[in-house]
N, C-alpha and C positions, 0 to 999 in steps of 0.2 A: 487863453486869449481873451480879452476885455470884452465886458459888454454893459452895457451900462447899469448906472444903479436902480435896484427895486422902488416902485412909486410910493410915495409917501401917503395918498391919498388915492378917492375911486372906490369902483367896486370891487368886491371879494377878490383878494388876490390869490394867483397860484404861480408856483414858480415855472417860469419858460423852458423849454427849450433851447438848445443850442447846435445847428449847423456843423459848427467846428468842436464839435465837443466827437462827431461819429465819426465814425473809421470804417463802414460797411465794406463785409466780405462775402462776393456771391457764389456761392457754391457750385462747379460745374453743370450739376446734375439740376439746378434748377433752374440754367439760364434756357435749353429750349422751354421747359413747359412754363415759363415767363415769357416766350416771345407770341402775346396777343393784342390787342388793340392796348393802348392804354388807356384808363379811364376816362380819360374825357372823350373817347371815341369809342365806348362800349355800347354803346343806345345807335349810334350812327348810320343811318339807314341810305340806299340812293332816295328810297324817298322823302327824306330828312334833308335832301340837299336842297338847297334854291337857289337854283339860277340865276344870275343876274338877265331880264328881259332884255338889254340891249348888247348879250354877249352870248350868241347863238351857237360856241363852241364848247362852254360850260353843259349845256343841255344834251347837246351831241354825246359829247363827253359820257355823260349817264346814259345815254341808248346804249353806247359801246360794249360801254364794262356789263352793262347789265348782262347784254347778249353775251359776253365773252365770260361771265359767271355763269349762267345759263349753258354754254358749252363743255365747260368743266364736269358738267355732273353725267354728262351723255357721252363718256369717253374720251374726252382731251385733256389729256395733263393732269392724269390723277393718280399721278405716284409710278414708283419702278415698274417696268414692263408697259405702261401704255402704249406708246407707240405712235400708231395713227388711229388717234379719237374722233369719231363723226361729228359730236357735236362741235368741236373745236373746228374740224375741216367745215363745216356749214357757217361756223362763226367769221371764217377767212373769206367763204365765198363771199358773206356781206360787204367785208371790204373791198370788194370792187377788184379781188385780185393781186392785188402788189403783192399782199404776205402769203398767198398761197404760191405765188412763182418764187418767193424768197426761200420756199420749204423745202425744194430739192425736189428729191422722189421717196423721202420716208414719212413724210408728214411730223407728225408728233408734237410735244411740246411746245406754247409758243410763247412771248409773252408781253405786254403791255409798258409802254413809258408816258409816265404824267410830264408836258412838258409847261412848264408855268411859272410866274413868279408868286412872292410869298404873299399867305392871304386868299389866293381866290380857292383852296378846300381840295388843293391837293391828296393830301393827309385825311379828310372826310371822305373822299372818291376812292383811296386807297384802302382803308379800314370798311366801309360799304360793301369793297369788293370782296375781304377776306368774309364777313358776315355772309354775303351772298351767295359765295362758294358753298356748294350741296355735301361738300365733304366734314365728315366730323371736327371738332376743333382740333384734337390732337394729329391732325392731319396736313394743319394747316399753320403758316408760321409767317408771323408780324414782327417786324423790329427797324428800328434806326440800321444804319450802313456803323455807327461806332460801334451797336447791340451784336451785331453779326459777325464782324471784327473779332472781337472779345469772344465771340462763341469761338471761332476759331480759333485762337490763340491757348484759349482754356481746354478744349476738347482735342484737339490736336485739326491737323486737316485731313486724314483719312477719317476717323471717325467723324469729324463732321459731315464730309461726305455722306458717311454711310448711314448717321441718323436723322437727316436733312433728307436721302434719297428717296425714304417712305412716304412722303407728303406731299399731298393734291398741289398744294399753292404755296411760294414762297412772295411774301410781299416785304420790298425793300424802301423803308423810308428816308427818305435826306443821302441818296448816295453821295457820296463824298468825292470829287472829281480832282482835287486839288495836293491828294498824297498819292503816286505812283505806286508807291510801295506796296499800300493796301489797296489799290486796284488793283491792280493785276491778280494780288490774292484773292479777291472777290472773284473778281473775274474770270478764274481757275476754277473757284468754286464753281457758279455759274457754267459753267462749261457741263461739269462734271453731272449736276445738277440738272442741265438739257436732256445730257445723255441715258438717265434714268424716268424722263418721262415726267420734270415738276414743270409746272407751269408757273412763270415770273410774271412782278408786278413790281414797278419803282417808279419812283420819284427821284429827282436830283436836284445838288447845286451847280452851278456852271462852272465852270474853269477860273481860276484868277484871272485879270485880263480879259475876261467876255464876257464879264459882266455890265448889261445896260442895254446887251445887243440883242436881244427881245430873242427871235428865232432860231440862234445858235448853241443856243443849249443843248436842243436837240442832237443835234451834228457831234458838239461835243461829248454828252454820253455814250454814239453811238459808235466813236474812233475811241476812247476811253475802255469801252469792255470787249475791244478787238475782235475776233471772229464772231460773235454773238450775235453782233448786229441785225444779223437777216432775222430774228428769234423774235425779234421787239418790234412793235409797232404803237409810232410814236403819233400822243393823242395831245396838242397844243389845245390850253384850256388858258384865254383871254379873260383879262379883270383888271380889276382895281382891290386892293387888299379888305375882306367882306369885314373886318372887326372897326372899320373909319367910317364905315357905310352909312352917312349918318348920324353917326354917333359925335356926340360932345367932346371936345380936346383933351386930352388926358389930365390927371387931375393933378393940383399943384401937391410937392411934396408934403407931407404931413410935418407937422413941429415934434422936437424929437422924444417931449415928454407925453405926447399924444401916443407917440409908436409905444413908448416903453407902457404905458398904462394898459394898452390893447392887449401886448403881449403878455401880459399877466392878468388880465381878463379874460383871454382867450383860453380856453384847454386847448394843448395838443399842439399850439402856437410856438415859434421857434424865434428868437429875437439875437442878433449879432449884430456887430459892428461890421460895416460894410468892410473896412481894405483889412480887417483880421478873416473876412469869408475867403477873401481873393487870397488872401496868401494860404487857407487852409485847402480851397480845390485844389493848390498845386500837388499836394500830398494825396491827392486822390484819383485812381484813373476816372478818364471823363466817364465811362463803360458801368461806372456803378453809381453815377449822381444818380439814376434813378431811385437807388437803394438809397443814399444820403438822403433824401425826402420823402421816402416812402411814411405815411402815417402821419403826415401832419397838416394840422387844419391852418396854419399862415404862416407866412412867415414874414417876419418884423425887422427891418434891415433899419438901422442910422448910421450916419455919415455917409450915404449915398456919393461919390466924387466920381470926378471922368476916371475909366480904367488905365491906366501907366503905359500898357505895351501890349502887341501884339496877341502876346503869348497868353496874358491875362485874358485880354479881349477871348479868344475863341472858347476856352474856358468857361466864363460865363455864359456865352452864345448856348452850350450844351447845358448849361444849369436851367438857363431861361427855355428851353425849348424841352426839359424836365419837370419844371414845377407848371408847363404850361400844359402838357401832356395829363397831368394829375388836378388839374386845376385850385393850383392852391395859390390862393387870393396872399397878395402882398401889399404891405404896408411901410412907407421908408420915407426916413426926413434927411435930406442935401438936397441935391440936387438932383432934378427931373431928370426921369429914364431916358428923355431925348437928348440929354448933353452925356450920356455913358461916353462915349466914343466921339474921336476929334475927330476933326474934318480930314485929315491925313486916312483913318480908316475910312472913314463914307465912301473917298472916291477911290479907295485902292483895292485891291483885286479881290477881298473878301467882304465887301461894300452888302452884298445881298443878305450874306448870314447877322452881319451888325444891325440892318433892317429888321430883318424878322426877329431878331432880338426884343428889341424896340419896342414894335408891332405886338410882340406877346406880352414882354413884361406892361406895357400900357395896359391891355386888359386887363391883364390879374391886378394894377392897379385901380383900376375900377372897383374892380368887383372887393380891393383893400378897404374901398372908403368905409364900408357900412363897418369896419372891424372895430371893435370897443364902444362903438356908438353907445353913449348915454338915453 
């Protein structure tokens, strides 16, 4: 697939990278002990969070999880056989009681839902909490809702069960509300998963269709993973997306012989043409774009254009919320990351994922500019 030609001029060159040049295949056996924060959330602390001062459920928020990490280590939700964990049971009492009347009369297991839109650190208060949990790492498991997907499909769903059932905490990012199919599979899991004593943690997107309705996301998760419900206790965390806070408009595209000079300045640097990238994800499950980036320090995209359809669109949506996860600073001449997606997408029922798209690729723009600088 094409990409453009080597610069004529500049500093010391090295040849690039290419995106569509990899074909990454992950090995069953190393997709659990791959499920931990990803780099950009490995330092991630609650006290590395900051609150917004005029968003009092943000703060809240970090009492919660702290206290419900803090219970995890005194008996609640630390792997097969717990049961009823005190610390967890004293974690319930603070809430005022709903989730302890929700428990039945076994106690045990319970677990937490970030409810929010994108941007205010969802994803920070989730990774926090896996760090904060007193149990070992290999005890404890972090991944996107496609990571976990994938772990099922490759391991089977009994074995997943059964090597998922050893672990204090499972923390689920970006649930995915909008395939049936793999909810209910999740969902299964999660049952399963209850019943041996793990303690959940997730995030979600909303529904198609409910998106823009602030508060129902909630609702929706919690009709989504069907009997579960009473297990979760949903923590709404108010904002404004924290990466605009502030910050300068994103930056205009780079000219295309700028990209191509970075990319061969850059070691480690990955340079494609943009609509030969899009047609090579499709040859790739979304489940290993992680692996398709892993190791590289930018990547150099020209002919930036709005994405074609749908299908493309969400595609990307997982590549950008992959090289954003690993923070690998991008560099691209078209068209600005805020024209990807028409107005048909914005306001149609996966409106929220086309945002955080956006949202992400704009940083890693940023943080593009300094790339090949003279």
């Amino acid at each position: 697939m094409p990409t453009p030609a080597s610069p004529t001029s500049g500093p010391p060159s090295t040849a690039p990278l290419s995106l569509c040049a990899r074909h990454p295949r992950v090995p069953a056996e190393r997709l659990v002990a791959a499920m931990v924060p990803p780099p950009r959330f490995d330092s991630v602390r609650f006290a590395t969070y900051v609150p917004d001062p005029g968003r009092p459920s943000q703060r809240e928020a970090v009492e919660v999880l702290s206290a419900f990490a803090a219970g995890l280590g005194t008996g609640g939700g630390t792997g097969a056989g717990s049961g009823s964990g005190g610390g967890l049971r004293r974690w319930l009492r603070r809430d005022g009681g709903g989730a302890r009347r929700a428990a039945g009369t076994g106690g045990g297991p319970r677990g937490v839902y970030l409810d929010g839109g994108y941007g205010v650190g969802k994803t920070h208060l989730l990774a926090s909490l896996w760090h904060a949990a007193p149990a070992p790492a290999e005890r404890k498991a972090f991944g996107t809702f496609v990571e976990l997907t994938h772990l099922v499909g490759a391991l089977g769903f009994q074995q997943a069960v059964t090597t998922l059932s050893g672990h204090a905490l499972l923390c689920i990012d970006e649930f995915e509300l909008d395939d049936p199919g793999d909810t209910v599979l999740v969902s299964s899991l999660l049952g399963r998963l209850v019943e041996a004593g793990v303690a959940l943690a997730a995030t979600s997107n909303t529904l198609p269709g409910r998106l823009g309705e602030g508060r129902f996301a909630s609702a929706d998760f919690l009709r989504e993973i069907q009997g579960l419900s009473a297990h979760f206790r949903s923590l709404r965390i108010d904002g404004e997306d924290y990466r605009h806070r502030g910050l300068p408009e994103a930056p205009a595209p780079a000219d295309t012989a700028r990209v191509v000079r970075a990319a061969h300045a850059v070691p480690g640097a990955a340079l494609d043409d943009f609509p030969a990238l899009l047609a090579h994800l499709a040859t790739v499950h979304p489940s290993r774009y992680g692996a398709l980036v892993d190791g590289l320090s930018a990547v150099c995209l020209t002919d930036v254009r709005p994405v074609p359809d749908q299908a493309t669109a969400l595609r990307l949506v997982v590549l950008a919320d992959r090289l954003y996860d690993r923070e690998v600073p991008v560099l691209a001449s078209g068209v600005p990351f805020d024209a990807l997606f028409g107005e048909e997408m914005l306001t149609g029922g996966y409106r929220k994922k086309y945002f955080r798209a956006v949202s992400r690729l704009t940083a890693l723009a940023r943080d593009g500019e300094r790339l090949g600088a003279d």
